[in-house]
C-alpha positions in Angstrom: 0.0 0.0 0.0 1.6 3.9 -0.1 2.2 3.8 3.4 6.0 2.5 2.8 8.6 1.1 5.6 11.4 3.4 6.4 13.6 0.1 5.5 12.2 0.5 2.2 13.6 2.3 -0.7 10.7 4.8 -1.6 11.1 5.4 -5.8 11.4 9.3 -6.5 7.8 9.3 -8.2 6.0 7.9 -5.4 7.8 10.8 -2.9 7.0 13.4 -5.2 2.9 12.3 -5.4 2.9 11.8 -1.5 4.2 15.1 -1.0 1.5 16.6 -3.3 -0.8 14.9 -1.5 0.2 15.8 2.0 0.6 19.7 1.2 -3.4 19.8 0.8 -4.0 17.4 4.4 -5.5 14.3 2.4 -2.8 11.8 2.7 -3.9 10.2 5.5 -7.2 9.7 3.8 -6.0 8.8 0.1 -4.2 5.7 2.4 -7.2 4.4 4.2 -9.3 4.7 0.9 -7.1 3.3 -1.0 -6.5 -0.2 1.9 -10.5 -0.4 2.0 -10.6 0.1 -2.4 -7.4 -2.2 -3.0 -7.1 -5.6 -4.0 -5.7 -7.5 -0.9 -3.1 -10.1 -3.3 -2.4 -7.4 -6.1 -2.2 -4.0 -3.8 -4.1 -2.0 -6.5 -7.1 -0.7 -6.6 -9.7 -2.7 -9.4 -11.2 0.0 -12.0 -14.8 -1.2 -11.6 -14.3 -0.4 -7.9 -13.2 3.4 -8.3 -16.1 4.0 -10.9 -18.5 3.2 -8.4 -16.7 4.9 -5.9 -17.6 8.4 -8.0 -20.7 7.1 -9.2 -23.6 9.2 -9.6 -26.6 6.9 -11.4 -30.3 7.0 -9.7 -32.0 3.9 -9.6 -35.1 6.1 -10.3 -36.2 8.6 -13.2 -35.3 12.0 -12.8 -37.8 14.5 -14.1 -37.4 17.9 -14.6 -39.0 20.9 -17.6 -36.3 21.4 -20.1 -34.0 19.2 -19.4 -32.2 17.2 -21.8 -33.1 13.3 -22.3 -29.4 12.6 -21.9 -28.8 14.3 -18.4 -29.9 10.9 -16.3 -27.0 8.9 -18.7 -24.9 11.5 -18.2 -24.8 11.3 -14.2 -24.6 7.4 -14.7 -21.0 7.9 -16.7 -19.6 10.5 -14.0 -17.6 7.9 -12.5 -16.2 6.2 -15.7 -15.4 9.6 -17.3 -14.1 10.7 -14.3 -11.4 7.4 -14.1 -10.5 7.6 -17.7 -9.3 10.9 -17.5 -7.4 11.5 -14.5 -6.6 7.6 -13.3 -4.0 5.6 -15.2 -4.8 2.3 -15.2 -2.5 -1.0 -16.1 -4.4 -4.2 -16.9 -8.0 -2.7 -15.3 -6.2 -1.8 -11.4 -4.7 1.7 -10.6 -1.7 1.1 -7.9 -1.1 3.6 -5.4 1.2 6.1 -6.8 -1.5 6.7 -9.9 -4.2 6.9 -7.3 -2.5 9.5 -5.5 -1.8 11.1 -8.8 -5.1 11.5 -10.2 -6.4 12.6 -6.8 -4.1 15.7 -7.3 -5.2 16.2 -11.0 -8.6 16.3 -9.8 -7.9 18.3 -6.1 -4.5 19.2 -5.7 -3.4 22.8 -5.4 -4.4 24.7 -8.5 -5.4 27.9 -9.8 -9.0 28.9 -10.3 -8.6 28.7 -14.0 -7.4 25.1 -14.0 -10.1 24.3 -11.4 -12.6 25.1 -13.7 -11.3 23.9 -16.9 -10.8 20.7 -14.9 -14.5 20.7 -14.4 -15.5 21.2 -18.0 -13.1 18.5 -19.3 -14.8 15.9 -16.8 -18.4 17.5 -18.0 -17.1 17.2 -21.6 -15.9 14.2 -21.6 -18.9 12.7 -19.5 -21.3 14.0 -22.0 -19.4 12.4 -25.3 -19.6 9.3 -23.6 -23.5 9.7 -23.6 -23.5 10.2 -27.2 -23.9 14.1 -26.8 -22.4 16.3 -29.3 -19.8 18.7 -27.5 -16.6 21.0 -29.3 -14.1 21.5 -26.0 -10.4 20.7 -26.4 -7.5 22.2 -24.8 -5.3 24.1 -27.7 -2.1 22.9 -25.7 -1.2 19.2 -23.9 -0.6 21.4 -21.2 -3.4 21.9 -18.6 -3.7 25.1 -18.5 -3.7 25.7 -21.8 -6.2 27.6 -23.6 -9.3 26.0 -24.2 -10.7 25.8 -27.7 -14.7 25.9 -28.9 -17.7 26.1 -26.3 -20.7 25.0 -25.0 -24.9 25.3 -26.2 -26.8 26.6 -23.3 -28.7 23.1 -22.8 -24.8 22.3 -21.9 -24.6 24.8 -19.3 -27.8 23.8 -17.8 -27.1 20.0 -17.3 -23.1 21.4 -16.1 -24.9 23.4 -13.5 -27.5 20.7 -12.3 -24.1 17.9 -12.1 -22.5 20.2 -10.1 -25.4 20.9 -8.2 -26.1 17.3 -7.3 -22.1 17.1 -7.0 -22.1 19.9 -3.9 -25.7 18.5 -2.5 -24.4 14.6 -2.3 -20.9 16.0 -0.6 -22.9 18.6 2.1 -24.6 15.3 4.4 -27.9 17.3 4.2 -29.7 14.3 3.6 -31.3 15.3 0.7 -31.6 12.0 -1.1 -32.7 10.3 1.5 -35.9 12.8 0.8 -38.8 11.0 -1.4 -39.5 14.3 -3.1 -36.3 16.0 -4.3 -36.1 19.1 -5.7 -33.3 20.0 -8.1 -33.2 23.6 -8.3 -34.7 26.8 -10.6 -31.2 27.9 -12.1 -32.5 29.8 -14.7 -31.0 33.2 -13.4 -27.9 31.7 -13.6 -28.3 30.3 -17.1 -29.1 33.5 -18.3 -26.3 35.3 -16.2 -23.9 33.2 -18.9 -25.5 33.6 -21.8 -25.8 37.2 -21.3 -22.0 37.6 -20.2 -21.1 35.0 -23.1 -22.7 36.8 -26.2 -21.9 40.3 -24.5 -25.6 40.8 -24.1 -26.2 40.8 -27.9 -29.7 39.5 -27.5 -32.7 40.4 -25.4 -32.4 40.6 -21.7 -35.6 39.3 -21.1 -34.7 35.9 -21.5 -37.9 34.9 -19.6 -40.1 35.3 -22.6 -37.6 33.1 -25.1 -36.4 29.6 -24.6 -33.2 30.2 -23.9 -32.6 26.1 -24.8 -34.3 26.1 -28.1 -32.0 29.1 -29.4 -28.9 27.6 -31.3 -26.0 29.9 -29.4 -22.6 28.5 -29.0 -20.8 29.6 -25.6 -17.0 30.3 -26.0 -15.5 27.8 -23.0 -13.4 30.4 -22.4 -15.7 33.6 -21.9 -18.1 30.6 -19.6 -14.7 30.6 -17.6 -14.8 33.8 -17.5 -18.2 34.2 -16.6 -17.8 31.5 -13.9 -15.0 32.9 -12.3 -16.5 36.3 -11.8 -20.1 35.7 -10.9 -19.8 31.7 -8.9 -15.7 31.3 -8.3 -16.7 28.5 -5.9 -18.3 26.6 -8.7 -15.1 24.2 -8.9 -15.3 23.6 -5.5 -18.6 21.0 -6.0 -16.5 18.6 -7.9 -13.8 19.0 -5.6 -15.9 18.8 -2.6 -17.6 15.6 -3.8 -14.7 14.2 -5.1 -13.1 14.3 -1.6 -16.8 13.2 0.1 -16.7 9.7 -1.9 -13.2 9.0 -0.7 -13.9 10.1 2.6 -17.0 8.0 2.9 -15.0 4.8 0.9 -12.2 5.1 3.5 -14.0 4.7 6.5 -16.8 2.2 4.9 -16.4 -1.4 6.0 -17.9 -3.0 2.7 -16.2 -1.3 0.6 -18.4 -2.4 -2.6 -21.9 -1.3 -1.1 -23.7 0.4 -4.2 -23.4 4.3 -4.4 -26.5 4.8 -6.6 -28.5 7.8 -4.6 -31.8 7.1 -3.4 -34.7 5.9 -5.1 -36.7 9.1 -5.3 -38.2 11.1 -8.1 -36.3 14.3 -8.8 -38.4 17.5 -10.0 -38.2 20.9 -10.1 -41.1 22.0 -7.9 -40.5 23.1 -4.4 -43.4 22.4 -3.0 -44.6 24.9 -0.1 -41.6 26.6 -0.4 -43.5 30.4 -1.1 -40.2 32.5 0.2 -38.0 34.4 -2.3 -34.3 32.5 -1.2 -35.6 28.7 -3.4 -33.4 26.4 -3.3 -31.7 27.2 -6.5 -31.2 31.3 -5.4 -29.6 30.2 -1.6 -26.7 27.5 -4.3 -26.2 30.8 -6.8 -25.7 33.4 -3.6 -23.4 30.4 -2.0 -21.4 29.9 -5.2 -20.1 33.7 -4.7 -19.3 33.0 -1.0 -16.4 31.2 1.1 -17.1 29.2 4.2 -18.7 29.5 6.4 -21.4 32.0 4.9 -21.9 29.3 2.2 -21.9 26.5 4.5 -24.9 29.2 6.8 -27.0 30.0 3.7 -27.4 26.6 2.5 -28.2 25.2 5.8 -31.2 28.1 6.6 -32.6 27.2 3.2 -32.5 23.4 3.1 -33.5 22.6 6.5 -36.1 20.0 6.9 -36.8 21.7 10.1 -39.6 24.1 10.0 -38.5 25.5 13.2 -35.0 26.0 12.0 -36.2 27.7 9.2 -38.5 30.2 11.1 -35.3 30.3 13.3 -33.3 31.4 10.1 -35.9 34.0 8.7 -35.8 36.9 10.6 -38.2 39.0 9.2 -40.6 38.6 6.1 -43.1 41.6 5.1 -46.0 39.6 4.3 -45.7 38.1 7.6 -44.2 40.0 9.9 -46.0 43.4 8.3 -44.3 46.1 6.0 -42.4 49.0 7.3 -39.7 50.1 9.4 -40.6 49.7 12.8 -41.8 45.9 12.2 -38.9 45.5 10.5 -36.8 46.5 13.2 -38.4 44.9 16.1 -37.4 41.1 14.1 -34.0 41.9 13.5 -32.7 44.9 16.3 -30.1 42.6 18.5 -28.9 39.9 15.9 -25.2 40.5 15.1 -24.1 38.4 12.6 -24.3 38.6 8.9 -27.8 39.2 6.9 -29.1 38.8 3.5 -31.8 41.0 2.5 -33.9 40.4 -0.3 -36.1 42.6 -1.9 -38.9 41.9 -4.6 -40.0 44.4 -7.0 -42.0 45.8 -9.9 -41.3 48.5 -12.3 -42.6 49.4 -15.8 -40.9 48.5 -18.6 -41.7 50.0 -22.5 -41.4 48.1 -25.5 -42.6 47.5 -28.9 -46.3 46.3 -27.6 -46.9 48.5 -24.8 -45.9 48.9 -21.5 -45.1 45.6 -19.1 -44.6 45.0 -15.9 -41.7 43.4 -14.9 -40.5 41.9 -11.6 -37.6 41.1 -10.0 -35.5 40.2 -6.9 -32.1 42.2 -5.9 -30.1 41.5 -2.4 -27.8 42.5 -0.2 -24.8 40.7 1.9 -23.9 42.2 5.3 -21.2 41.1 7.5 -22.7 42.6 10.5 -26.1 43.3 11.6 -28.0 46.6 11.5 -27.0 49.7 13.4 -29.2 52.7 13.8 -27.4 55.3 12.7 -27.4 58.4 10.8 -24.0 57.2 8.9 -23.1 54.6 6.6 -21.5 51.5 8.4 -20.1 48.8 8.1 -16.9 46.7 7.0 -18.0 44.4 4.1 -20.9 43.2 2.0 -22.0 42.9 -1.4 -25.0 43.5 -3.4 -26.6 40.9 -5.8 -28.9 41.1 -8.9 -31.1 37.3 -8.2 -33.7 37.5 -10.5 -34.3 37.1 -13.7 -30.4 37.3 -14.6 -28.2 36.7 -11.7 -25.5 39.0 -11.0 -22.8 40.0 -7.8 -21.1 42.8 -7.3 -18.2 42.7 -4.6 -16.8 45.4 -2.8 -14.2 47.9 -4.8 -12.1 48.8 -2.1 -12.6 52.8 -3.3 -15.3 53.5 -0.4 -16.7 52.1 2.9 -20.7 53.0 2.2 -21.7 49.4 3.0 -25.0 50.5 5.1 -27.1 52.6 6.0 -30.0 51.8 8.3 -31.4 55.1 10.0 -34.9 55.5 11.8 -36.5 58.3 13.0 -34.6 60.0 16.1 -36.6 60.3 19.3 -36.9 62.9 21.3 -36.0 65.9 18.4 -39.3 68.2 17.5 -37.2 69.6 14.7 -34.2 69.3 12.9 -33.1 71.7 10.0 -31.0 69.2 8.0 -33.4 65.3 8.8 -31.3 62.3 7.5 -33.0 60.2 5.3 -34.7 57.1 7.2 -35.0 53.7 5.7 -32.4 51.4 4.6 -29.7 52.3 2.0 -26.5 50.3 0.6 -24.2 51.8 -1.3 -23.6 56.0 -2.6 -24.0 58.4 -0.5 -26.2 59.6 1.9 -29.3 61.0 -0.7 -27.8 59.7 -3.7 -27.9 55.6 -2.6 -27.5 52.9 -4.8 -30.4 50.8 -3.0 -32.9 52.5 -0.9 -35.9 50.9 0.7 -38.2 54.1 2.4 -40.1 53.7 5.7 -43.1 52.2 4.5 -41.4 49.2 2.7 -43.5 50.3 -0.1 -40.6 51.8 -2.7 -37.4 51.4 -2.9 -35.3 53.5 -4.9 -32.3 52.5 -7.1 -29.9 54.4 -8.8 -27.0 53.4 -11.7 -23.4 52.6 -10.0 -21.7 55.8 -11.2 -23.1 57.1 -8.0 -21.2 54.4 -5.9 -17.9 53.8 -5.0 -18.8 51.1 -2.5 -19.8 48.1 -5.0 -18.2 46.9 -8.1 -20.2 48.5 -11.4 -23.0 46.5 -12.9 -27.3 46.4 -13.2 -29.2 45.5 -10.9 -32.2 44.7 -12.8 -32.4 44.1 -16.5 -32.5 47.1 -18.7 -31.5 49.4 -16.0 -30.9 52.9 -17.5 -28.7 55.7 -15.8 -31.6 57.7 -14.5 -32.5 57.2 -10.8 -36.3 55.2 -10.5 -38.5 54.0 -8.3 -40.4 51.0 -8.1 -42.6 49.0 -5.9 -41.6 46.7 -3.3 -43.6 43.3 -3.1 -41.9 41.7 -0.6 -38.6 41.9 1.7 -36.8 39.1 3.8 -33.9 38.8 5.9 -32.1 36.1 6.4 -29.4 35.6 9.9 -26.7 33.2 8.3 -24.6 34.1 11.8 -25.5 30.6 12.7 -27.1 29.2 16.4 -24.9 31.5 18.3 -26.0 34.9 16.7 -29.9 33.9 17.1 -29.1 33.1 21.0 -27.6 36.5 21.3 -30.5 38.3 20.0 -32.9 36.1 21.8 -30.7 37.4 24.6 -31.0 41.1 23.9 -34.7 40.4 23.2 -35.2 39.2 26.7 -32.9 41.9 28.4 -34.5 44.7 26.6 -38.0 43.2 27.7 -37.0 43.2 31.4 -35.9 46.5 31.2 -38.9 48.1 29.5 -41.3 46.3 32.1 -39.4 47.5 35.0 -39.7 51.4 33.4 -42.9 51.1 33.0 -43.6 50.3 36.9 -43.3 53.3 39.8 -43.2 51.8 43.2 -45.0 54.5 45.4 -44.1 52.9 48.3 -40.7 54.5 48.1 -42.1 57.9 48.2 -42.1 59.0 52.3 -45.3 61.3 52.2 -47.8 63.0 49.8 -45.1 65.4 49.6 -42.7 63.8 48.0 -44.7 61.5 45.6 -44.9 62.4 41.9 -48.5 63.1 41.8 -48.5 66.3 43.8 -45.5 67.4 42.0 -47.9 67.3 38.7 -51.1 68.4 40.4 -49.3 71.6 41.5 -47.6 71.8 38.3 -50.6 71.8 36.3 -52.8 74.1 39.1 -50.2 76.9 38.4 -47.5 76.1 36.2 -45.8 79.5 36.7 -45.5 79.5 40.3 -42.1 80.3 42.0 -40.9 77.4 43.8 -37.8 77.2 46.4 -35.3 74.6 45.6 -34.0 73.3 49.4 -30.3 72.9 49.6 
């Protein structure tokens, strides 16, 4: 097995791939997967027993509108594909030192751009092995070479589901344990790459078209582009799952137990799910995040605890009531990060008439609201959901992250009244997102205005004049974790005892008539003007 005597004499290739392997912490594991995978008399590891190590086939149909008739073949050959390319096999067993080695193709320590090409080659090659038609080759042997031809946008769809079932089977949420599975709504993302890939040459509202039906070939290279910019931790789903199987293989004791998921229909309906984070918007938002806020959103949206998911919504318009004192009272207390969403509908001309369109922006906060008459705060990042998803991180130029102002107590008048509502981004009357008191408009204006958040629309067609437009609903979302929601149930609690104790007056702690308050305010209102002594 790798694990070799000090007696021995360790050849120079084996030290080099052990050395790889340890530099990312999976040695130890690579060595107890590959005793449990191995063959006991010929110390390699039979090929039939590493495909179904990656395997991916259902043993039931998977149904979902749009897609392709090849997707369920194609998750059946993940694990073949997946062996042919980065596993050298002699006479149908891969020995250790080729184990280790095509562990580190597939995981080692990489750049972002070899990550993802990585990820297409395995989708490419998975897909020609299903009989699909596909033009990806690298232009160079060398793997990082340029890549050469592109995808069809039914490709990108079916990439985007594997690597959604990739990160799902890898996370131990359960979910295909589930009888009704849901694979996701990913259309926003979809139409995020076909936008970025033909430079927005056709229509941006993509939801009246079928994006499938429409013969556009995606450059690999400008999807890579795409990818890294808008989900960088896209890669991260094959390497995440890649690492899960081997995990899971090395501490199996039947090693050749079948890996097929679940028998359970997959569709695309989520049923009773009416908030605006689905299933599909919480993987897109967690795609642009690192751990643990990916790790945070995907667990408040995929818990199969209702409680847990109340827990996880802090505040919802519809339900908790619209405007900014409701608003406060659900989420005053909870510092952690937040995701706000906000749904919306403005008027939109064209050709026909006038239309009304809808759709949902957000915002990232590292910390939780302040009320303040300043912008706050240290980090964030605003997000364009639906219909085209988009995110913009911060620039670095200015520190306008937040703004969250209500009105001041205790002030009659004041000649210069900051604006109250919520704001990101800009500057204070000239925001790039503003949400009034009411949570009935909210106000968003082009990105020249701020220096907070990279450039970039936040709804289709978005012109450089400032506009209002109705809100439909708002959510916020504590991805702080159980910790942050304790502390706020905390504050909650405190701020309760303290409000019941002002509201009590103990008169027993006044000595005589003359001291208690109520003859101080009889006499005040029988003759307010009167000249009273003030005992020293």
């Amino acid at each position: 097995m790798g694990a070799s005597s000090s007696t021995e004499q360790v050849p120079i290739d084996q030290r080099e791939v052990e050395s790889s392997a340890a530099s990312t912490g999976a040695l130890p594991m690579l060595q107890r997967a590959f005793a449990k995978l191995s063959n006991s008399e010929t110390k390699a590891i039979p090929i039939r027993s590493l495909q179904q190590c990656f395997s991916l086939a259902f043993e039931s149909s998977i149904e979902a509108p749009g897609m392709p008739k090849c997707f369920p073949a194609l998750l059946a050959h993940v694990g073949p594909s997946m062996v042919e390319l980065f596993f050298v096999a002699e006479n149908k067993e891969v020995s250790w030192v080729e184990f280790v080695r095509g562990y580190i193709k597939c995981c080692g320590r990489m750049s972002a751009s070899i990550s993802l090409k990585t990820l297409f080659r395995v989708f490419a090659a998975t897909l020609t092995e299903v009989g699909g038609t596909v033009n990806l080759k690298l232009v160079t042997e060398d793997i990082d070479g340029k890549l050469s031809g592109g995808f069809m946008a039914s490709h990108v769809l079916m990439l985007l589901w594997m690597c959604w079932i990739m990160s799902m089977n890898s996370k131990n949420l359960d979910l295909f344990k589930e009888t009704n599975l849901c694979l996701p709504d990913i259309n926003n993302l979809l139409f995020s790459a076909v936008m970025s890939c033909t430079d927005g040459s056709i229509n941006s509202c993509l939801e009246d078209q079928n994006i499938l039906a429409m013969e556009i070939q995606l450059q690999a290279e400008k999807l890579c582009m795409w990818a890294m910019k808008t989900v960088p931790h896209l890669p991260n789903c094959f390497t995440q799952f890649v690492n899960a199987r081997l995990q899971k293989f090395a501490t199996l004791e039947e090693v050749l137990e079948s890996s097929s998921l679940s028998k359970s229909t997959i569709s695309l309906t989520e049923d009773g799910n009416t908030c605006l984070l689905t299933h599909g918007m919480a993987w897109a938002i967690a795609l642009t995040l690192g751990s643990p806020l990916s790790e945070n959103i995907l667990n408040a949206c995929f818990s199969d605890n209702g409680d847990k998911l109340d827990e996880n919504l802090l505040y919802r318009s519809s339900l908790h009531g619209k405007g900014l004192n409701r608003f406060w009272s659900h989420v005053e207390g909870y510092h952690g990060p937040l995701m706000m969403l906000i749904s919306g509908s403005s008027d939109e001309s064209d050709n026909v008439g006038i239309k009304v369109q809808k759709w949902i922006i957000g915002a990232l906060t590292q910390q939780g609201f302040e009320n303040k008459d300043l912008f706050y705060g240290t980090s964030g990042s605003l997000y364009a959901i639906s219909p085209i998803f988009d995110v913009f991180s911060p620039s670095g130029k200015e520190k306008n992250f937040v703004y969250s102002h209500l009105h001041p107590t205790g002030k009659l008048y004041e000649a210069n009244p900051k604006p109250v509502g919520i704001g990101f981004g800009g500057t204070l009357g000239n925001e790039r997102i503003f949400v009034d008191e009411d949570f009935a408009r909210v106000s968003l204006r082009h990105h020249a205005v701020d220096k907070t958040y990279q450039p970039g629309s936040l709804i289709p067609n978005q012109g450089f004049l400032a506009f209002e437009a109705s809100i439909l609903e708002v959510e916020v979302w504590g991805l702080g974790g159980k910790a942050a929601k304790e502390q706020q149930v905390s504050y909650k609690n405190r701020e309760q005892l303290f409000t019941e104790q002002r509201r009590q007056v103990d008169l027993k702690t006044f000595a005589s008539w003359d001291d208690s308050p109520e003859k101080m305010m009889m006499g005040m209102v029988s003759d307010p003007n009167k000249v009273q002594r003030e005992e020293r």
